[in-house]
C-alpha positions as CSV (number, residue, x, y, z in Angstrom):
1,X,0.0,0.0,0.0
2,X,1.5,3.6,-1.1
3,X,2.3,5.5,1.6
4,X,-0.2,8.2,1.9
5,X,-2.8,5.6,1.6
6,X,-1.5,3.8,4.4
7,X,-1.3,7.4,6.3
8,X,-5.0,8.0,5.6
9,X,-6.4,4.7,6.5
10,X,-4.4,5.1,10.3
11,X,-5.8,8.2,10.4
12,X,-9.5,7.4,9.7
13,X,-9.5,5.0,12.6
14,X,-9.5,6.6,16.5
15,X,-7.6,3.8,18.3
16,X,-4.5,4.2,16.1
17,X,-4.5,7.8,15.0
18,X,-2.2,9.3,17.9
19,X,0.4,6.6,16.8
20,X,0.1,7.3,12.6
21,X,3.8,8.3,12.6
22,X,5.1,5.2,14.8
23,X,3.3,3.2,12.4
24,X,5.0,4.4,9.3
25,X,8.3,3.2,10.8
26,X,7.8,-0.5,8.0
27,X,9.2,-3.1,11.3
28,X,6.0,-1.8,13.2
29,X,3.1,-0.9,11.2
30,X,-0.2,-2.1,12.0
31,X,0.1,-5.1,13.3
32,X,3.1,-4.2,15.3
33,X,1.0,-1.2,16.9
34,X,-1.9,-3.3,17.5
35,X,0.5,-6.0,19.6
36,X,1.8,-3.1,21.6
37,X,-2.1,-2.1,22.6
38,X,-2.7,-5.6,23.8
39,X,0.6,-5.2,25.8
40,X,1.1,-5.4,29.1
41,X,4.1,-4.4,30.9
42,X,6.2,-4.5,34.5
43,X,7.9,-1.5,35.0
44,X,10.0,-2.2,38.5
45,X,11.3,1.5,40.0
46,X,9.9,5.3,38.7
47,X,13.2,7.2,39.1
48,X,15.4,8.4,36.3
49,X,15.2,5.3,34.5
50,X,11.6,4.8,35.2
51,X,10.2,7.7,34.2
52,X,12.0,7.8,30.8
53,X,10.6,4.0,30.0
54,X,7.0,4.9,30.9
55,X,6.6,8.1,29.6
56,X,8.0,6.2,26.0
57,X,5.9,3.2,26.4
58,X,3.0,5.1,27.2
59,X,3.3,7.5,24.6
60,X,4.3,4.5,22.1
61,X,1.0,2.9,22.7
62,X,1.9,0.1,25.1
63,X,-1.7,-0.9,26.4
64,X,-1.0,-1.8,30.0
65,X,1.2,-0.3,32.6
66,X,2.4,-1.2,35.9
67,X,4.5,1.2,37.7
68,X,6.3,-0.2,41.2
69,X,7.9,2.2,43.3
70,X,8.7,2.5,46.8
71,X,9.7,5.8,46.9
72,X,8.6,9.7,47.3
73,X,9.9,12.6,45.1
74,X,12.4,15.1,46.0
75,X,13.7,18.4,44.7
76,X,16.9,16.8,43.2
77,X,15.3,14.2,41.7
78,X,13.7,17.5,39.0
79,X,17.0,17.5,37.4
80,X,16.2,13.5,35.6
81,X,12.9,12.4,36.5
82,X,11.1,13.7,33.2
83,X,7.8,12.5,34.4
84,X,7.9,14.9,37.4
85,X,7.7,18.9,38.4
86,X,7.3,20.9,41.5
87,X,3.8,20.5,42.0
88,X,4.0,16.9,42.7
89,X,6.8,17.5,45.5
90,X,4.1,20.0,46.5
91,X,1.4,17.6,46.9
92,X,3.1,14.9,48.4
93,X,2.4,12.4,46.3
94,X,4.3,9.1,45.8
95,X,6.4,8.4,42.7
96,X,4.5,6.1,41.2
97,X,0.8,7.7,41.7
98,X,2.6,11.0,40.6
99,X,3.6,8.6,37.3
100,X,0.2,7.4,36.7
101,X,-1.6,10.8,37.0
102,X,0.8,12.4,34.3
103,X,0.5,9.1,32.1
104,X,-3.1,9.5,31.5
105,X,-3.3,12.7,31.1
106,X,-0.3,12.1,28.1
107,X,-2.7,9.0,26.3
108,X,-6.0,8.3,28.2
109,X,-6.2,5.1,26.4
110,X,-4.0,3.3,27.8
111,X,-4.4,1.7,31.3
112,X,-1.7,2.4,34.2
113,X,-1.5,0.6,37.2
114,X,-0.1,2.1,40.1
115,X,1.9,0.4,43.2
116,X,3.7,2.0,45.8
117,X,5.3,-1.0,47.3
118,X,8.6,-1.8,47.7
119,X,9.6,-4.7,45.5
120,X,10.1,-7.8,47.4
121,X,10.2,-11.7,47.5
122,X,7.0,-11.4,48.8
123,X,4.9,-10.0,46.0
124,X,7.3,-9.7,42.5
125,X,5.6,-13.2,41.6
126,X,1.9,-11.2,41.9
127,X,3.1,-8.2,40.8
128,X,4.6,-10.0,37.5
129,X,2.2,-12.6,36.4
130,X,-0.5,-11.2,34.5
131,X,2.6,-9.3,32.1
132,X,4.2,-9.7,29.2
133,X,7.5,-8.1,29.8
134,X,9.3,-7.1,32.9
135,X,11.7,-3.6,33.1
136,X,14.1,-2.6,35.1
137,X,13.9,0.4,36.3
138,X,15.8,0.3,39.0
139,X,18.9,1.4,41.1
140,X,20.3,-1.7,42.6
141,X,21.8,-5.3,42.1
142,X,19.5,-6.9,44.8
143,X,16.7,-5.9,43.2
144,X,17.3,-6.6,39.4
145,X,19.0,-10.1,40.7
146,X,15.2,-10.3,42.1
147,X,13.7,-9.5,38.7
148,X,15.8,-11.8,36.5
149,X,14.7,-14.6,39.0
150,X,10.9,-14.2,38.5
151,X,11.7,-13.7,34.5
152,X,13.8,-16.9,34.3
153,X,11.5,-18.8,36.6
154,X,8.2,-18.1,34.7
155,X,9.9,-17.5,31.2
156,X,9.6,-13.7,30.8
157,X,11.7,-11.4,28.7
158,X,13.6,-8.2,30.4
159,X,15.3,-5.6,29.6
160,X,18.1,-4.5,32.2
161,X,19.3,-0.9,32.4
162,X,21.6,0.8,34.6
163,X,23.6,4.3,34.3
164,X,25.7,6.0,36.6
165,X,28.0,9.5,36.0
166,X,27.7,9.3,32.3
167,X,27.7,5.9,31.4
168,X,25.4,3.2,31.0
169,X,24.4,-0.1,30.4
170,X,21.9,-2.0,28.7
171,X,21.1,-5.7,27.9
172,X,17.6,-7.5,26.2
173,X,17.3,-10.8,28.4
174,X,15.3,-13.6,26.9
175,X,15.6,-16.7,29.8
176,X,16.7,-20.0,28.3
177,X,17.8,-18.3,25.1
178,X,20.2,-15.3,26.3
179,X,22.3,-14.8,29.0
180,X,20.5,-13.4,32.1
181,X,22.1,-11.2,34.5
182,X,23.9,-13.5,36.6
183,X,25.3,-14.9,34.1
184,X,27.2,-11.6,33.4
185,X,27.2,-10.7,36.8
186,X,27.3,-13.5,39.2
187,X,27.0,-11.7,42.3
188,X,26.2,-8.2,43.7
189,X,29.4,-5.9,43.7
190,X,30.1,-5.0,47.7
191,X,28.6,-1.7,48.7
192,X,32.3,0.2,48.2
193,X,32.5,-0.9,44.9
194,X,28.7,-0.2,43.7
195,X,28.5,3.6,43.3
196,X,25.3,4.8,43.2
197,X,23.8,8.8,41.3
198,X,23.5,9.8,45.3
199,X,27.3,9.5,45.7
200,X,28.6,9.7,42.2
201,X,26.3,11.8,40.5
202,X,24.3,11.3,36.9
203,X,23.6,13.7,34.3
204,X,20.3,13.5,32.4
205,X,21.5,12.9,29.2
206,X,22.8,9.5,30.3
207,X,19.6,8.5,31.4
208,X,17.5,9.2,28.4
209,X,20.0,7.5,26.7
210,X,19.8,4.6,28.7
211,X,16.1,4.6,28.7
212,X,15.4,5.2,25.2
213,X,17.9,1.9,24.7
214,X,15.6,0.2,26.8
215,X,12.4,1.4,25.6
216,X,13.4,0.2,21.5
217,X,14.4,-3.4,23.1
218,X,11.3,-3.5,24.6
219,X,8.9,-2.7,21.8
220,X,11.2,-5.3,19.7
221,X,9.5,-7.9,22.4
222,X,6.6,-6.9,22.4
223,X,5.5,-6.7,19.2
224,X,7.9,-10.1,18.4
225,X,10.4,-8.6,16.8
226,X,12.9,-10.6,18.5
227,X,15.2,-11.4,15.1
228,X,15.9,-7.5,15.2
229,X,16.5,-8.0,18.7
230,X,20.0,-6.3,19.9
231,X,21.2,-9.5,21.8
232,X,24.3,-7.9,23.4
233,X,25.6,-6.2,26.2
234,X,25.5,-2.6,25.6
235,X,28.0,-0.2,27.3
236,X,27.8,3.8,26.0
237,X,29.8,6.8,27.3
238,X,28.2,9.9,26.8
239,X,30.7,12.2,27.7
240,X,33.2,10.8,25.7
241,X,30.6,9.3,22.8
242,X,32.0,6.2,23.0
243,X,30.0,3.2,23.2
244,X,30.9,-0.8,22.5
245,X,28.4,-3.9,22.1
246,X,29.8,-7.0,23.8
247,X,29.0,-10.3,22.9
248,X,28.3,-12.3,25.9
249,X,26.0,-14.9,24.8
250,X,29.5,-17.5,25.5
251,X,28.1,-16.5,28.8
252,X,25.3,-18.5,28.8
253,X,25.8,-21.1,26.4
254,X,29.1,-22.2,28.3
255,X,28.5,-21.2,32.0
256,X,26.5,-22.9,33.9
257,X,24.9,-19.9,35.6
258,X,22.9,-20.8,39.0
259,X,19.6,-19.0,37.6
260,X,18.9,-19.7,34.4
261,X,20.7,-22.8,34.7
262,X,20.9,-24.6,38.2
263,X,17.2,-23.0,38.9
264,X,18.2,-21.9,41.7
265,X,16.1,-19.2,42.8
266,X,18.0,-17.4,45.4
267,X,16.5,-13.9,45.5
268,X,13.3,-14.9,44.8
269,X,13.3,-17.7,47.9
270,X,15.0,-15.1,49.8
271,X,17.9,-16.7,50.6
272,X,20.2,-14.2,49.1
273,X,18.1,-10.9,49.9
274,X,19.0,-8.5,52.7
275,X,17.0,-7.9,55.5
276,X,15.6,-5.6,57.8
277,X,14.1,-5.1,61.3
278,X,13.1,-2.2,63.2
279,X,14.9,-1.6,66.7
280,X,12.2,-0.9,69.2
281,X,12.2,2.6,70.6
282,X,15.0,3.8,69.1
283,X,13.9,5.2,65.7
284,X,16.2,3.1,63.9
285,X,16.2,0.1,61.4
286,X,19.0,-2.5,60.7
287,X,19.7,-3.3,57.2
288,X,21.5,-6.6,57.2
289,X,22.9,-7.9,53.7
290,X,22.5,-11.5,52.5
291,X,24.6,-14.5,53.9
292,X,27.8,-14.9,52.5
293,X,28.2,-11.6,51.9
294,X,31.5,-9.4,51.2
295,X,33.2,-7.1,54.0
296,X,32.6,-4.0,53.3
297,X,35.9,-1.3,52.8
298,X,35.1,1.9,55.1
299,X,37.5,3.9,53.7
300,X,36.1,3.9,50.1
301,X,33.0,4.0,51.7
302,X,33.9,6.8,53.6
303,X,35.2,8.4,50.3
304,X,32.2,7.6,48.7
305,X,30.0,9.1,51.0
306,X,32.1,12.3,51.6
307,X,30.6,14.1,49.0
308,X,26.8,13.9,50.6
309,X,27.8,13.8,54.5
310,X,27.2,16.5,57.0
311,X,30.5,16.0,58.3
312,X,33.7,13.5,57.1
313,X,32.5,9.8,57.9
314,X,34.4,8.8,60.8
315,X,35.3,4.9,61.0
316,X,38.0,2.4,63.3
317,X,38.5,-1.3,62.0
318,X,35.0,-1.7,63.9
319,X,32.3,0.8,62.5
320,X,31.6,3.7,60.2
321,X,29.7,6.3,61.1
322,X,27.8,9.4,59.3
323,X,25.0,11.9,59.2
324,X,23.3,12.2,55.8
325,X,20.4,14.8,56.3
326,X,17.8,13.5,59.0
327,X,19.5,10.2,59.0
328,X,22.9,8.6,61.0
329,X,24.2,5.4,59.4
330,X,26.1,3.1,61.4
331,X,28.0,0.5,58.8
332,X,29.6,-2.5,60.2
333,X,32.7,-4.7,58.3
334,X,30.2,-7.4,57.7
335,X,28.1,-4.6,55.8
336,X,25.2,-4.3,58.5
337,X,24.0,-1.1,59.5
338,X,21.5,0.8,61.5
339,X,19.9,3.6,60.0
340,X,18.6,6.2,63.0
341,X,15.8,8.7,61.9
342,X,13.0,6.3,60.3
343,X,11.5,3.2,62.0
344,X,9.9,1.9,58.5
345,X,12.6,-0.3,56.4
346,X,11.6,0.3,53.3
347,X,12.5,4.0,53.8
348,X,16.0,2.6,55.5
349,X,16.5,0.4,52.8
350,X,16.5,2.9,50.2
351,X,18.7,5.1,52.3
352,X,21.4,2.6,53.0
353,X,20.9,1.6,48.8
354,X,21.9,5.3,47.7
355,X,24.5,6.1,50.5
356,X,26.3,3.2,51.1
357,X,25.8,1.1,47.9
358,X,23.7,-2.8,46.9
């Protein structure tokens, strides 16, 4: 069909007119659009990453939306968070209700689901099962380890995303065909050696970036696309504009990887996730990391921190200790710590995540 024919026909009908232009891109068309309206899709985390995928997918058509966040917004969080502005800080409301308020108003046909909840062993198996495709939206290694056990396990795709400073990562996961996160990255980095954009700093163009990687792997997925799939690991520099595409299938189809596999489940049965208990009348929660875990390095912890604390982190061969804000953070060489200023743990286990590191 010529292409102004094509045009008029999208045009003429209501459900696909906002997306004519999409649809004039030949690898999507019709039917491709039509697949991404029946679509339904995890996003896991509304920060910088977050907000970028679901303000794309959304606009792109993507029928059904779950946003997952934990978390509330903050003034600093303006400078990346595109889906975001003043007015939300004003009101209070939570990142992911914030999300699904702007999302409709940008394409009311679409349907968002909104969950402030902090992702967990305890409901990523509910949260995940009516979806097509998980995202990762997030800004930790416990967490994502978490997401590529409930893909592998019930045979989802994912597309994994991280960024830090500028530069950032980016990798398509199909389980039992590519390699999944662990079998790139076995295990979690210690805290020292996981910086995070509280301690390190980001720059938005990174993040879009990132995101916009992300967003194209995903709409590959999801409209079954998965020849033109990108099936590497992809590492970009945006301050420098250098980027490389690593092949790391030898990964998976020579390792024997103890997800995707062994089947062993570790992060989803809990076994490797950190935990958390709230210490009675003191205002304080301890965050301690999974068995088997690294000690921690206080002085590039300290360094890492110095940046953001009150005062210099002070630390002995027994403890660190600093004041972040409202919050003092106790760290231990095992990587415990007690977080003093909140009693709820999902609020101390997001501190701890950007100040000391997943």
């Amino acid at each position: 069909m010529p292409i102004s024919d094509q045009a008029a026909k999208i045009e003429q009908d209501p459900t696909l007119a906002r997306y004519s232009r999409q649809m004039l891109f030949e690898p999507i068309g019709e039917a491709g659009q039509r697949k991404l309206l029946e679509s339904r899709v995890l996003l896991v985390g509304c920060g910088a990453l977050g907000t970028v995928l679901a303000s794309t997918l959304g606009r792109a058509g993507v029928g059904f939306l779950r946003v997952v966040d934990r978390d509330f917004i903050e003034e600093n969080n303006l400078q990346r968070q595109v889906l975001f502005d003043e007015d939300d800080i004003a009101a209070g409301v939570p990142k992911a209700e914030a999300a699904r308020a702007k999302l409709v108003r940008i394409n009311s046909t679409i349907e968002v689901d909104a969950v402030v909840a902090d992702v967990n062993p305890g409901n990523i198996e509910t949260l995940a099962e009516d979806v097509d495709l998980l995202l990762d939206g997030t800004d930790n290694f416990e967490t994502r380890f978490l997401i590529n056990d409930v893909a592998v396990k019930h045979g989802k795709p994912w597309v994994y995303g991280a960024c830090i400073g500028a530069t950032g990562l980016v990798m398509p996961i199909i389980p039992n065909e590519t390699p999944c996160i662990r079998c790139v990255f076995e295990h979690a980095p210690p805290p020292e050696m996981n910086p995070t954009c509280d301690t390190a700093g980001v720059i938005a163009p990174i993040v879009n970036i990132v995101a916009s990687y992300q967003a194209v792997e995903a709409i590959k997925l999801l409209i079954g696309r998965r020849d033109a799939l990108t099936r590497k690991l992809l590492n970009i520099d945006a301050w420098s504009g250098y980027s490389t595409a690593v092949n790391v299938q030898k990964a998976y189809d020579e390792g024997d990887c103890p997800c995707c596999k062994q089947k062993k489940f570790d992060y989803l049965a809990g076994v490797a996730a950190s935990s958390s208990t709230t210490l009675c009348g003191r205002n304080a929660v301890q965050i301690t990391p999974p068995a088997g875990g690294h000690k921690v390095d206080f002085e590039q912890i300290a360094e890492k921190m110095h940046a953001v604390a009150e005062t210099p982190p002070t630390f002995n061969r027994f403890m660190l200790k600093a004041s972040i804000g409202a919050y003092k953070l106790t760290v231990f060489p095992d990587g415990r710590a007690i977080v003093q200023g909140t009693n709820k743990p999902d609020a101390a286990r997001g501190i701890y995540a950007k100040y000391v590191g997943s």
